[in-house]
C-alpha positions as CSV (number, residue, x, y, z in Angstrom):
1,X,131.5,78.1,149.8
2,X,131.2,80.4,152.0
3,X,129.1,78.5,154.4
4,X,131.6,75.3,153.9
5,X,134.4,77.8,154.9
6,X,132.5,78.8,158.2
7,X,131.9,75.2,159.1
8,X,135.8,74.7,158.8
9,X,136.6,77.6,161.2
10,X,134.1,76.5,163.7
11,X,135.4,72.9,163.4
12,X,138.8,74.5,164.0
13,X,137.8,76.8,166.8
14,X,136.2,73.2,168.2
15,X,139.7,71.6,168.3
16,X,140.8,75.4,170.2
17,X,138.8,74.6,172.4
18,X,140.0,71.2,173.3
19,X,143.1,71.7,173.8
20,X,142.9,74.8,175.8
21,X,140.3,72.8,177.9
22,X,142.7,69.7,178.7
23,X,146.3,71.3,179.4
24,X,145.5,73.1,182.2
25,X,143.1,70.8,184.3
26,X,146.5,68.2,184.7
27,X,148.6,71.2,185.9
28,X,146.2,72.5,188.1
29,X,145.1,68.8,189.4
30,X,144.8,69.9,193.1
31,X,141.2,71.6,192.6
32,X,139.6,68.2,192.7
33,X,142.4,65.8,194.0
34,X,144.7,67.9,196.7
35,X,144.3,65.6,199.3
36,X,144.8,62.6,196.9
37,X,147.9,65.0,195.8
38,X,149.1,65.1,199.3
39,X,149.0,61.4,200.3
40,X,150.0,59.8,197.0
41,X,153.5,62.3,197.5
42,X,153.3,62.2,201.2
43,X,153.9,65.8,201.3
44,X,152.1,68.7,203.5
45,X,150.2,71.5,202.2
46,X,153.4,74.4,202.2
47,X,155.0,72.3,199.9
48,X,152.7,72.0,197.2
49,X,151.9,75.5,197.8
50,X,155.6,76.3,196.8
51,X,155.2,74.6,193.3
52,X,152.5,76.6,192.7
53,X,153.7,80.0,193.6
54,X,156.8,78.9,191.5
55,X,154.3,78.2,188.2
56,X,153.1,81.5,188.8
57,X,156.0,83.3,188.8
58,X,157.0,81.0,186.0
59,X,153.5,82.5,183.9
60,X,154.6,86.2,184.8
61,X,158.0,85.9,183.4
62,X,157.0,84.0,180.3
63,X,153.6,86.3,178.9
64,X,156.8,88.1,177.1
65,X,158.6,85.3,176.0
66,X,155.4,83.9,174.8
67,X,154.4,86.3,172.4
68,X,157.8,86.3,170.9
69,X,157.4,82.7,170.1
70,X,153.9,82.8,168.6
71,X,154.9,85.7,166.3
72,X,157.9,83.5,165.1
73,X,157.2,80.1,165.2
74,X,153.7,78.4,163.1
75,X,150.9,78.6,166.2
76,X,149.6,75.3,165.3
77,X,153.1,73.4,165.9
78,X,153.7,75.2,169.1
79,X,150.2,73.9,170.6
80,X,151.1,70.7,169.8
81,X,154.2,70.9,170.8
82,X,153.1,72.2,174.4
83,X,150.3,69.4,174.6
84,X,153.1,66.8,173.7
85,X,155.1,68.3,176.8
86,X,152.6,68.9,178.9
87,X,151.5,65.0,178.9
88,X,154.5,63.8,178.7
89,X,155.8,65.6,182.3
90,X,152.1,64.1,183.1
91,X,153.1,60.5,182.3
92,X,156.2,61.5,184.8
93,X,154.0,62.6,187.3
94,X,152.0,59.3,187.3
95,X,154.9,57.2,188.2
96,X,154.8,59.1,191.6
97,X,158.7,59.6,191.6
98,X,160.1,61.0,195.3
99,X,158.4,64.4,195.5
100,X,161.9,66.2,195.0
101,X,161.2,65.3,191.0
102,X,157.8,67.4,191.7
103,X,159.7,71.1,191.0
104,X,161.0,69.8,187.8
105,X,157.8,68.6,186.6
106,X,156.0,71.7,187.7
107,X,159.1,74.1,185.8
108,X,158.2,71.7,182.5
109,X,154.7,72.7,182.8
110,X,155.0,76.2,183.5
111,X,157.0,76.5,180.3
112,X,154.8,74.1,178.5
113,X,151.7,75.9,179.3
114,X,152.4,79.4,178.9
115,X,155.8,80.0,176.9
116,X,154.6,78.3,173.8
117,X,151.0,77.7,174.7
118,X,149.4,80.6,175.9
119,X,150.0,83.8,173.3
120,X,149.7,80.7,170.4
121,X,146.3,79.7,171.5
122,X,144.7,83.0,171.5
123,X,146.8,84.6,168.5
124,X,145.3,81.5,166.7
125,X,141.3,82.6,167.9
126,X,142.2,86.1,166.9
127,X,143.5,85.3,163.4
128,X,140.3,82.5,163.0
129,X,138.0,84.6,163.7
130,X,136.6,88.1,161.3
131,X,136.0,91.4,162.6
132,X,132.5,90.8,163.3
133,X,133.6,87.3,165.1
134,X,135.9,88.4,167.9
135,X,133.1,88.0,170.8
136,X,131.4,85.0,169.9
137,X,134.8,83.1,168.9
138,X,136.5,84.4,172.7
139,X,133.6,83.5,174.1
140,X,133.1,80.0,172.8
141,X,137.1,79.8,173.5
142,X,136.2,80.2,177.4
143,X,133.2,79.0,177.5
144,X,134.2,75.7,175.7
145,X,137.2,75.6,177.6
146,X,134.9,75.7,180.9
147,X,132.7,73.1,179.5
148,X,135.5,70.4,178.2
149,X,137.5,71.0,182.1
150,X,134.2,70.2,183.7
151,X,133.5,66.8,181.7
152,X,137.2,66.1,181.8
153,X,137.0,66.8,186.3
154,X,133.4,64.6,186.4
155,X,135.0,61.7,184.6
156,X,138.6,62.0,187.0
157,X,136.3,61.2,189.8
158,X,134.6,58.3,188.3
159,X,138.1,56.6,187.4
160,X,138.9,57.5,190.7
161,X,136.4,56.3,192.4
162,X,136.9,53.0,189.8
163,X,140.5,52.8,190.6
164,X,140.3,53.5,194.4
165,X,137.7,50.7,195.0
166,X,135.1,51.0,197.4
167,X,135.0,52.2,201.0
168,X,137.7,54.4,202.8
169,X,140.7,54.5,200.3
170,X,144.4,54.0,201.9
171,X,147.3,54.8,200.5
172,X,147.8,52.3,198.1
173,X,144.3,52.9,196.7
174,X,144.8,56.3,196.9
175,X,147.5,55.7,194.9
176,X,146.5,53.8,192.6
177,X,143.8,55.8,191.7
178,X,146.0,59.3,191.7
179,X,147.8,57.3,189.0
180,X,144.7,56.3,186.7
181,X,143.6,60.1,186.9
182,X,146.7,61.4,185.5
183,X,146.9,58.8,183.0
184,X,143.6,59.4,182.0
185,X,144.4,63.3,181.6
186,X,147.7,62.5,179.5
187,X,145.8,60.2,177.3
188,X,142.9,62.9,176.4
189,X,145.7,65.4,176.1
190,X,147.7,63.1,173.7
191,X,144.5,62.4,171.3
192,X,143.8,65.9,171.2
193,X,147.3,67.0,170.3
194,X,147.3,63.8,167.4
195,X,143.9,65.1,166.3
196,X,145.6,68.8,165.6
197,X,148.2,68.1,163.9
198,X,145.9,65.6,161.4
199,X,143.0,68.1,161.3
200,X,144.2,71.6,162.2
201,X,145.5,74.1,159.2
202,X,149.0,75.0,159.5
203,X,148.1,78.3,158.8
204,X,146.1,81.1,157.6
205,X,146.1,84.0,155.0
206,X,146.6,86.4,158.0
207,X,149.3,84.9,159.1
208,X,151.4,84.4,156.2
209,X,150.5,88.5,155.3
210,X,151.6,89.0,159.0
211,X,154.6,87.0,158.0
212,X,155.7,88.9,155.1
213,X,155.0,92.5,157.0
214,X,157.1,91.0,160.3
215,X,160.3,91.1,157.7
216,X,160.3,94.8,156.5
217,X,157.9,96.4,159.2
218,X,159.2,95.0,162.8
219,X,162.6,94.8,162.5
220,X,163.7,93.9,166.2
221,X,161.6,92.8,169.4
222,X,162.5,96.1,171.0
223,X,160.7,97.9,167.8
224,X,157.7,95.4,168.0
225,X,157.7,96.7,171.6
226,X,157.8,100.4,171.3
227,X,155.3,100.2,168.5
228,X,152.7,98.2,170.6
229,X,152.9,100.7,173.3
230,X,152.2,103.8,171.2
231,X,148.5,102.3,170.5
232,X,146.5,103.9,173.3
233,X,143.8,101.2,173.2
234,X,146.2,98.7,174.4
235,X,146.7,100.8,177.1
236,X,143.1,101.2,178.4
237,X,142.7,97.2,177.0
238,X,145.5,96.6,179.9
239,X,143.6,98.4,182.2
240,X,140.0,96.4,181.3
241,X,141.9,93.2,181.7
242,X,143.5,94.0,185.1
243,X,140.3,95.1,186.5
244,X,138.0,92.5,184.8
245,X,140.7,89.8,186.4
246,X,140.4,91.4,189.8
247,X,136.4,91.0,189.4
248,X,136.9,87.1,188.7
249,X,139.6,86.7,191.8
250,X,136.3,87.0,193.8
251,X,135.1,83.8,192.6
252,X,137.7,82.1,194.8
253,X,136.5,83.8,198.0
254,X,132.9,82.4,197.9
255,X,133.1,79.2,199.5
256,X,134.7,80.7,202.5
257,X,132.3,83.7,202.4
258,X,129.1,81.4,202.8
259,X,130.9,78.9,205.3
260,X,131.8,82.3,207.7
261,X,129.0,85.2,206.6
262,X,126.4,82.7,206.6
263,X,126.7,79.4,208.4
264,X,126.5,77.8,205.2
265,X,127.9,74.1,205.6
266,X,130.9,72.7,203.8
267,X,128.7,70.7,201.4
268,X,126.0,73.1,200.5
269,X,128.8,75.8,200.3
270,X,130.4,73.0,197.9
271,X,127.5,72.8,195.6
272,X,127.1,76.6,195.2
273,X,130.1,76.8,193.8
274,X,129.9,73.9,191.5
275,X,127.3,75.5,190.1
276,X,128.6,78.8,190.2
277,X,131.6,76.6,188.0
278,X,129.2,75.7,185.2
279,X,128.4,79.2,184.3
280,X,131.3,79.5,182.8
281,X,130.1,78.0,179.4
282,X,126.8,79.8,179.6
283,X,128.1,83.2,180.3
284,X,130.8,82.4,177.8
285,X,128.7,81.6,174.8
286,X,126.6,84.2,175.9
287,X,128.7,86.9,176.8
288,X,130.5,86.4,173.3
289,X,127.2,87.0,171.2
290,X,126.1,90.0,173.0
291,X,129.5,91.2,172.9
292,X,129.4,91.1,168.8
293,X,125.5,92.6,169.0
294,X,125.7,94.8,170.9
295,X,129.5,95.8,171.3
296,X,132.3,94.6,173.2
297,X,133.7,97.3,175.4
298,X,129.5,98.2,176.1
299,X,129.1,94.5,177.0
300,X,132.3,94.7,179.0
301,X,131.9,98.0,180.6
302,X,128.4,96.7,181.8
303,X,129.4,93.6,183.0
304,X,131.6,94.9,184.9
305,X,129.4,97.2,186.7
306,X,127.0,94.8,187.4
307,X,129.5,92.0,189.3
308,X,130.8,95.0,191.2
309,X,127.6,96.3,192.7
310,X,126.4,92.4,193.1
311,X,129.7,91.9,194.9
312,X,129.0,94.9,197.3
313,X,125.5,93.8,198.0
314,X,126.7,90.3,199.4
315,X,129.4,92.6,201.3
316,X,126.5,94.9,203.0
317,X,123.7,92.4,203.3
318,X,123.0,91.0,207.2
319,X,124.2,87.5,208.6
320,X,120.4,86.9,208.9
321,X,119.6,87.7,205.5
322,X,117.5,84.5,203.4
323,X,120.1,81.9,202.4
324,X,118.7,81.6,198.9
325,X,118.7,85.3,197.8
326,X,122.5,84.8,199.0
327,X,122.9,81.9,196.7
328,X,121.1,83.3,193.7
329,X,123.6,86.7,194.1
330,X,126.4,84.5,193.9
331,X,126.0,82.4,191.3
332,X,124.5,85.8,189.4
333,X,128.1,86.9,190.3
334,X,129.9,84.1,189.1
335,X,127.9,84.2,185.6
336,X,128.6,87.6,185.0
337,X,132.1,87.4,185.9
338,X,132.4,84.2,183.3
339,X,131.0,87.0,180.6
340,X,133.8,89.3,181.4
341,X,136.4,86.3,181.2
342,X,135.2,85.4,177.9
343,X,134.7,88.4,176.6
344,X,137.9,90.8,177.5
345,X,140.2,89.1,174.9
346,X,137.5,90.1,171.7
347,X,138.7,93.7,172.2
348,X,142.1,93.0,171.2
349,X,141.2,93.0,167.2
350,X,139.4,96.8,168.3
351,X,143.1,97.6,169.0
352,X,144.3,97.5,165.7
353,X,147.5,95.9,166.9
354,X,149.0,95.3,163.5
355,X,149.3,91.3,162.5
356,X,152.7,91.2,162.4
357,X,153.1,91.9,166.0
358,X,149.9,90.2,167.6
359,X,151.7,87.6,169.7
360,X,153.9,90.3,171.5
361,X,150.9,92.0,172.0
362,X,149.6,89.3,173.9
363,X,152.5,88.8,175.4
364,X,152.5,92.4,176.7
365,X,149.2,92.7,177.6
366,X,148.9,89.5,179.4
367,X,152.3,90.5,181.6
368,X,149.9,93.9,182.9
369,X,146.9,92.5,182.9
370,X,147.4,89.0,185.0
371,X,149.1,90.7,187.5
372,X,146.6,90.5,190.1
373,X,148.2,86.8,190.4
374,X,150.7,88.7,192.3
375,X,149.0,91.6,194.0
376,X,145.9,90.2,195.2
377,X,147.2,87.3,197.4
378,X,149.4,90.6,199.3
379,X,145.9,92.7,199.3
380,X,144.3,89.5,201.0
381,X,146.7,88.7,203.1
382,X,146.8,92.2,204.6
383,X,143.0,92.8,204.7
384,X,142.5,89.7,207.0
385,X,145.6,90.0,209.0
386,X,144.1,93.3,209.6
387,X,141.0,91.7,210.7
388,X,142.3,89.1,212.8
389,X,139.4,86.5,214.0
390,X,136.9,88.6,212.3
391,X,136.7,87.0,209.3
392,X,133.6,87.8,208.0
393,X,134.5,91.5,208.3
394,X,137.5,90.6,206.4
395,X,135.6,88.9,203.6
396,X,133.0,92.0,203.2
397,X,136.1,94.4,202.9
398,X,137.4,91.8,200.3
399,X,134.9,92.1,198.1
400,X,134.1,96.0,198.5
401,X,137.8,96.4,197.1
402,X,137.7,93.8,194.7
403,X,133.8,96.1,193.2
404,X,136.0,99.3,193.4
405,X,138.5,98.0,191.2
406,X,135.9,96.0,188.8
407,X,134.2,99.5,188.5
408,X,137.3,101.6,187.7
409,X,137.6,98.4,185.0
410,X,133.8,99.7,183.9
411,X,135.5,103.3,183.5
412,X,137.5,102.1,181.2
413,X,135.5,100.0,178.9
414,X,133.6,102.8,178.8
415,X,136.6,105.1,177.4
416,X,137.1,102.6,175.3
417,X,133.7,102.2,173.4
418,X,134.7,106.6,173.3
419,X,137.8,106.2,171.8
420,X,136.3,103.6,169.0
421,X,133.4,106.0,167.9
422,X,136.1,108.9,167.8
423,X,138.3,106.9,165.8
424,X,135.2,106.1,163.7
425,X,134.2,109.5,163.0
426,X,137.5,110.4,162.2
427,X,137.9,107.5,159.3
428,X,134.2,108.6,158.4
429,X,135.6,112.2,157.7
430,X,138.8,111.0,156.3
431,X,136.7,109.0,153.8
432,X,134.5,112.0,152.6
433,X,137.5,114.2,152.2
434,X,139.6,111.6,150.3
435,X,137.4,111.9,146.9
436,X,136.6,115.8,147.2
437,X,141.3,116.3,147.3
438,X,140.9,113.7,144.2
439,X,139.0,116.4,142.4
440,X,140.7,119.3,143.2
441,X,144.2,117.9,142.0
């Protein structure tokens, strides 16, 4: 039985997995296709970098909101719900309506992707997975979610590339073949979300206790609120996510790093980071069982460390230095920074957040801790306005600051790990007292 009832959860944490790896590669369709993007709507660069600054404003404002909905509504039915939405502003999006349609699209997805997506899809992991789970399951979650957007991106250019037809593609072939990629996404999206509602529990035992507690425990929102901020490992759990966050931002910098540090070409520059992109499921999966071995906040608090000083080592190493210990520090950068990604979430079941409340947690946590979507672009934008032509300058500094904040991040995954053997102790002594007051009454 009990081995039957593992192969369900991992069969469940399988179709997690799937749908956290297909929702988000339609709405962020301008990694592999922005120029396609560009032609098919006829529109210039500013203007589809408008409807992305407006989905992420749109994911700030609705972390809250988000958890609200998870702790009220079944998780399973909200996924769905946002798959359903998700595809169908998708199928929208494929007719290539006049690009004015584009900001209502991009609001439907914003909503669809993180107001009743994102605190249900990883209030669902927490609840799947046991104590002794948390790594391993936010790690497969991740890592899985890596590995599903990269099959999902290598077939989108093979039925573009089918679509498109040979040679140069114009604009009607450019067309044609922005349109088979969407549909294609939509479709996935739509057999996944058919295959949860068939397949997928409605619920579990933790969630109808959390249920029953949410009715005479948490009275209000407000009260859900106040009691999430008293725990002072959500605090210092903000604090790991922020930083850890920070640390993966880097990722987005290496491209340009090797074209202007290093003379690297566009191409070679391309296939770095392509394979810097398929770490993700290795440190992942990996990251998550040495997280549960070993200990999350230790695994965190190292990883940490280690992306920071491999960070300042690309920052302080010479032009001239050899172009492959360059590549191998990245792509060490980028795996390492994947094991924080996948592993920063696990902590949340250290924070004893009770059930009731867990998707206002995330909600609350996820507000503080993505922030950096918001910061960093300013911190960027003033380091290399600072630097004018100097670039590469720029790009060093970058990554200095980034390490300083991944290793005050460390700091605090190291607190952390303290403030769960003090609290151990404390139940150890609690414990050993409890049957000696039995005897004396």
């Amino acid at each position: 039985m009990p081995k039957l009832a593992q192969s369900r959860k991992i069969f469940e944490l399988v179709l997690l997995i799937l749908a956290a790896g297909s929702i988000y590669p339609l709405v962020y369709l301008r990694q592999n296709f922005e120029k396609t993007i560009l032609i098919a709507f006829d529109m210039n660069q500013s203007e589809l970098a408008n409807l992305y600054t407006m989905i992420g404003i749109i994911f700030v404002i609705g972390y809250l909101p988000s958890g609200w909905l998870a702790d009220r509504f079944p998780v399973k039915f909200l996924i769905i719900f946002s798959l359903l939405l998700t595809a169908g502003a998708g199928l929208w999006y494929a007719q290539v309506p006049d690009k004015s349609s584009l900001v209502y699209i991009y609001l439907i997805w914003g909503f669809a992707t993180v107001f009743t997506f994102w605190s249900a899809i990883l209030k669902t992991v927490n609840l799947l997975a046991d104590a002794k789970e948390e790594g391993r399951y936010f790690g497969a979650l991740d890592g899985g979610r890596g590995l599903v957007e990269a099959i999902l991106a290598s077939a989108a250019v093979a039925v573009f590339a089918f679509a498109a037809g040979p040679g140069e593609a114009d604009g009607a072939a450019t067309r044609a073949g922005f349109q088979a990629v969407v549909y294609m996404y939509c479709i996935a999206i739509i057999v996944i979300a058919v295959g949860l509602f068939f397949l997928m529990p409605s619920g579990h035992d933790k969630e109808i206790k959390a249920d029953e507690q949410s009715k005479g425990d948490v009275k209000s929102t407000f009260a859900a609120i106040v009691r999430i901020l008293r725990i002072r490992e959500v605090w210092v759990m903000i604090v790991i996510l922020f930083c850890g966050y920070t640390l993966f931002w880097g990722h987005y910098y290496f491209s340009g790093f090797l074209n202007v540090n290093h003379g690297v070409s566009q191409v070679s520059a391309g296939v770095v980071t392509v394979i810097v992109l398929w770490m993700r499921p290795i440190g992942g999966f990996g990251g998550g069982f040495l997280a549960d071995k070993f200990g999350r906040s230790r695994v965190l608090a190292i990883s940490m460390t280690l992306t920071a000083v491999l960070l300042i080592t690309l920052a302080v190493l010479p032009g001239g230095s050899p172009i492959g210990l360059i590549y191998v520090l990245i792509v060490a950068a980028g795996l390492v920074m994947y094991v924080i990604r996948g592993v920063y979430w696990s902590i949340l079941d250290e924070c004893r957040v009770p059930v009731a409340v867990t998707g206002i947690a995330i909600g609350i946590i996820s507000f503080f801790g993505y922030l950096p979507d918001i910061f960093l672009p300013q911190i960027s934008s003033a380091i290399y306005t600072n630097f004018g032509d100097n670039v590469g300058g720029a790009n060093n500094v970058y990554f200095v600051v980034t390490a300083v904040i991944g290793l005050i991040g460390a700091g605090a995954a190291m607190y952390f790990t303290l403030l769960l053997k003090r609290r151990t102790a404390a139940e150890a002594l609690e414990a050993k007292a409890a049957p000696e007051s039995v005897t004396g009454a």
